[in-house]
MARGU-78117 format. One line per 3 residues: number of its first residue (from 1); their letters; for each residue x, y, z of C-alpha. Coordinates in nm, 3 decimals, padded with zeros to 5 digits. Layout:
residues N
NUM) A) X Y Z | ...
***
This chain:
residues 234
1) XXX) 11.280 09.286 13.679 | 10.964 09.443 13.467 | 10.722 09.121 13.419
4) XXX) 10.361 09.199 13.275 | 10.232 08.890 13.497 | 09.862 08.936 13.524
7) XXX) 09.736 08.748 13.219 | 10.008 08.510 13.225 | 09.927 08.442 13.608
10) XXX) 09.574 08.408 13.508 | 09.585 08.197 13.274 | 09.815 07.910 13.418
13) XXX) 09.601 07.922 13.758 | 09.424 07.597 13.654 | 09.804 07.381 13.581
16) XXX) 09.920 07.612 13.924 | 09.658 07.440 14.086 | 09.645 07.134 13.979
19) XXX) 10.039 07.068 14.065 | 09.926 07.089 14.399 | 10.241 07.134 14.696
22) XXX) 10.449 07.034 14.336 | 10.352 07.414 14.221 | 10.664 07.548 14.433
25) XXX) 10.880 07.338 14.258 | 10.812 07.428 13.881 | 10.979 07.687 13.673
28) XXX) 10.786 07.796 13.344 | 11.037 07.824 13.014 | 10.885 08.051 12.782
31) XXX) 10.649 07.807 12.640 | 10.310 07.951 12.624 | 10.359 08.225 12.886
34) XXX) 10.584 08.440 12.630 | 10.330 08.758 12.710 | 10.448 08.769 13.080
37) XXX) 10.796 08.910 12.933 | 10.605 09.121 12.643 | 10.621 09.486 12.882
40) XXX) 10.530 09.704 12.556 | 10.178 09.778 12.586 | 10.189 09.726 12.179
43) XXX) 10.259 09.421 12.265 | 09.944 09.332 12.417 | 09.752 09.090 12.265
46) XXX) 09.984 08.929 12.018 | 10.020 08.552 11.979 | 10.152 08.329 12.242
49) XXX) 10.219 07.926 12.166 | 09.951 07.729 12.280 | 10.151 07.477 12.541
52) XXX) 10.295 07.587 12.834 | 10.601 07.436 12.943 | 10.801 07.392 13.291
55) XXX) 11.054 07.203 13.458 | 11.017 07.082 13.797 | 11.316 07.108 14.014
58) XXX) 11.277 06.874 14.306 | 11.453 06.893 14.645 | 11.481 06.521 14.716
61) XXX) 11.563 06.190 14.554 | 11.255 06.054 14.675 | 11.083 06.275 14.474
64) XXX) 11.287 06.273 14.151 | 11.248 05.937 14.122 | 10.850 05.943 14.181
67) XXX) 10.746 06.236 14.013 | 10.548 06.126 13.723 | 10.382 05.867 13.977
70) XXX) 10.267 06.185 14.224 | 10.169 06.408 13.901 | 09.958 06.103 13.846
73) XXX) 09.824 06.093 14.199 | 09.668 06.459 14.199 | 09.528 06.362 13.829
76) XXX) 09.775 06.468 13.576 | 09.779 06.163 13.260 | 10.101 06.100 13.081
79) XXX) 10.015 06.147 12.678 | 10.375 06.115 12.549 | 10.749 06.236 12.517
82) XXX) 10.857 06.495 12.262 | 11.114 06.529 12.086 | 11.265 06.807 12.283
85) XXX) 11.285 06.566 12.628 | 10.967 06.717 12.763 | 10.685 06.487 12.872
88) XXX) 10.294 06.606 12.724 | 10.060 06.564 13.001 | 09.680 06.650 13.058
91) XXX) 09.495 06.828 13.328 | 09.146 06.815 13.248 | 09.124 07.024 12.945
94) XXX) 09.449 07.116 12.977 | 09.777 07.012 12.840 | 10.116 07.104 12.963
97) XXX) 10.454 06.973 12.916 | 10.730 06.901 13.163 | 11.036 06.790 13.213
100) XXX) 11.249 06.782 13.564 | 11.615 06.926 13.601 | 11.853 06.768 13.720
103) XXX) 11.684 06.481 13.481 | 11.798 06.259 13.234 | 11.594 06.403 12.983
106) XXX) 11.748 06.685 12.898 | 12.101 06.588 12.997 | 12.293 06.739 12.722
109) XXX) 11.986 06.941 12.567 | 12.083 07.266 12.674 | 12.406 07.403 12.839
112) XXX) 12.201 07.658 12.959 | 11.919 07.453 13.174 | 12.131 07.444 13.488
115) XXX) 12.235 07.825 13.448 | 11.870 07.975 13.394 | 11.718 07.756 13.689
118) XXX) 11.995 07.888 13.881 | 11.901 08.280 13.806 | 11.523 08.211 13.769
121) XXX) 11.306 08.482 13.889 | 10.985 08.494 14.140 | 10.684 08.673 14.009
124) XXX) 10.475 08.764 14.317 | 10.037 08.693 14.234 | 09.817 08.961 14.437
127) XXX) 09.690 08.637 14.608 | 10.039 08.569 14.747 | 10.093 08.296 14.476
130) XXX) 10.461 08.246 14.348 | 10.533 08.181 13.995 | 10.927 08.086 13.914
133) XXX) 11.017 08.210 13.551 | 11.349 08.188 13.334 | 11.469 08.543 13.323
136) XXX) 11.491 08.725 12.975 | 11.854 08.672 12.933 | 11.844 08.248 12.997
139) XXX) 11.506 08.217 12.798 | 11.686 08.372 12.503 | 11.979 08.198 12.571
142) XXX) 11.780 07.869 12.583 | 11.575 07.970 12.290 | 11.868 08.041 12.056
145) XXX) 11.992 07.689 12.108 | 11.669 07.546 12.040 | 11.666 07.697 11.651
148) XXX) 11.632 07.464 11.332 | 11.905 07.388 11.158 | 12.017 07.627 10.919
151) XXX) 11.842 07.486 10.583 | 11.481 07.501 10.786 | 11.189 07.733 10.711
154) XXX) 11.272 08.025 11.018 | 10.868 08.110 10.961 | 10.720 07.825 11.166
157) XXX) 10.973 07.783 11.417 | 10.843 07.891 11.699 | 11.154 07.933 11.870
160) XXX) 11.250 08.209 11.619 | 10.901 08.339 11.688 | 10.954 08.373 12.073
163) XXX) 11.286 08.544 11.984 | 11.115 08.789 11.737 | 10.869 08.898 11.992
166) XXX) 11.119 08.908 12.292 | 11.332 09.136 12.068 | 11.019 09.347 11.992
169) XXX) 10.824 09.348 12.275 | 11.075 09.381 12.523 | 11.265 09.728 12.466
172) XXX) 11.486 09.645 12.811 | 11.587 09.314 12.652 | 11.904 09.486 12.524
175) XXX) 12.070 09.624 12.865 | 11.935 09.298 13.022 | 12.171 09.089 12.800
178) XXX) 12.468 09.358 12.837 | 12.408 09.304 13.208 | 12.449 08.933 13.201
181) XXX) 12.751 08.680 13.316 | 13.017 08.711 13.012 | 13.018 08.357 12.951
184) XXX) 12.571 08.371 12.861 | 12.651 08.718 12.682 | 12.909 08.597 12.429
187) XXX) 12.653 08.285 12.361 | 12.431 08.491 12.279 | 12.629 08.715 12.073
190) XXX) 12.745 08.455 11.859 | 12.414 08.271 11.819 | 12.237 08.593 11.719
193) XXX) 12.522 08.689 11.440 | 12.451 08.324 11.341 | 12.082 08.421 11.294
196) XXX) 12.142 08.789 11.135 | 12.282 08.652 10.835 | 11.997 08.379 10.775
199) XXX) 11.913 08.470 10.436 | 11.524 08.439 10.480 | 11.555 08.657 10.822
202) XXX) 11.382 08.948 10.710 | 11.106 08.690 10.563 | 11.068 08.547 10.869
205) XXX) 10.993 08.822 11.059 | 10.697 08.948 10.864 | 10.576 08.624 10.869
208) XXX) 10.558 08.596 11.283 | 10.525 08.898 11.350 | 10.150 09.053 11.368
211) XXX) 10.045 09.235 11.034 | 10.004 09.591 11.186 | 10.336 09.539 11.345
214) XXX) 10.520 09.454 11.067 | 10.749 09.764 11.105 | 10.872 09.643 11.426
217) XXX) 11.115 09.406 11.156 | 11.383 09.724 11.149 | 11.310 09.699 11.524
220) XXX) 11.433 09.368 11.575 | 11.695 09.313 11.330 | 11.868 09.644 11.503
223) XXX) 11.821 09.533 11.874 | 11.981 09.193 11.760 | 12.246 09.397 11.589
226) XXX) 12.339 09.622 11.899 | 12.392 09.284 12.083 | 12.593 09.081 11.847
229) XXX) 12.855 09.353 11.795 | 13.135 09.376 12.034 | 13.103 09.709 12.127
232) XXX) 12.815 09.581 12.334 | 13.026 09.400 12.560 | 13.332 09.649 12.591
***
């Protein structure tokens, strides 16, 4: 699997650290580390959301039950819940937010949680450091049920963002998806015709997408096509 990790693994080294031993244990969503799936070098560069986001998936009761008291212990502060079932904590300057699966949190959140931590994937650091990661196929998958409704404004959503750029910065997104479990694939077919006739779609793209990359609109509206039609799954 093609990851462009460096920045990505740069930039989280001061959360990696400061999760301590808990650092094996957390898989990053999408949220704030969208670049380390961006593998067009166009794509360099462009804007990533601020907050990153993980869940920690913890081998022992023991440990589900005291994790916000040991995040505490190596210095993490508790700021707040959001709506999404993520908890926003600080790390000296920085701010993260987490959630643990299996959880009660996000118990009926996502039906595809359980599937993506399942078929996460490892992204090696020259250093030797591990960093677990939602592959394309579940972050989209994920993503697509995270959408507004319907009668919301697509343009500062950044779900629909982080779709947009997967679709535009990723050209292997489109096999990856055709390679996928049937039961993910035909989510993700219907979700996407669902968001192909939006009526403000085309709006909404020039709107997240950068301004010298505006073209890449035809781009993404014809990736999401290839993968909502059937003949992608034949």
């Amino acid at each position: 699997m093609n990851f462009h990790k460096a920045p990505t693994l740069e930039r989280l080294s001061p959360l990696l650290n400061g999760l301590g031993p808990f650092q094996r244990y957390a898989i990053w969503v999408g949220n704030g580390i969208l670049d380390v799936y961006l593998t067009d070098q166009a794509a360099c560069g462009w804007r990533v959301p601020r907050e990153a986001a993980f869940l920690l998936q913890l081998p022992s009761l023991m440990e589900r039950y005291r994790w916000e008291e040991i995040l505490k212990e190596l210095g993490w502060q508790r700021l707040g819940m959001t709506e999404t079932g993520f908890t926003r904590y600080s790390f000296k300057a920085h701010t993260a937010l987490i959630s643990t699966w299996p959880g009660e949190a996000l118990n009926g959140r996502d039906r595809w949680y359980e599937d993506a931590c399942f078929h996460c994937e490892r992204i090696l650091g020259n250093n030797g450091s591990e960093l677990s990661v939602f592959s394309p196929l579940y972050l989209l998958a994920t993503t697509l049920d995270s959408l507004p409704p319907r009668e919301a404004d697509l343009r500062y959503s950044e779900s629909f963002a982080r779709i947009a750029y997967l679709f535009a910065g990723r050209p292997e997104l489109v096999e990856e998806i055709k390679k996928g479990f049937y039961e993910v694939r035909q989510h993700i077919q219907r979700e996407l015709g669902l968001l192909l006739s939006h009526p403000d779609l085309e709006e909404a793209l020039i709107h997240v997408l950068p301004q010298e990359e505006w073209y890449l609109s035809e781009v993404v509206i014809a990736r999401m096509k290839e993968v909502s039609t059937s003949m992608v799954f034949s």
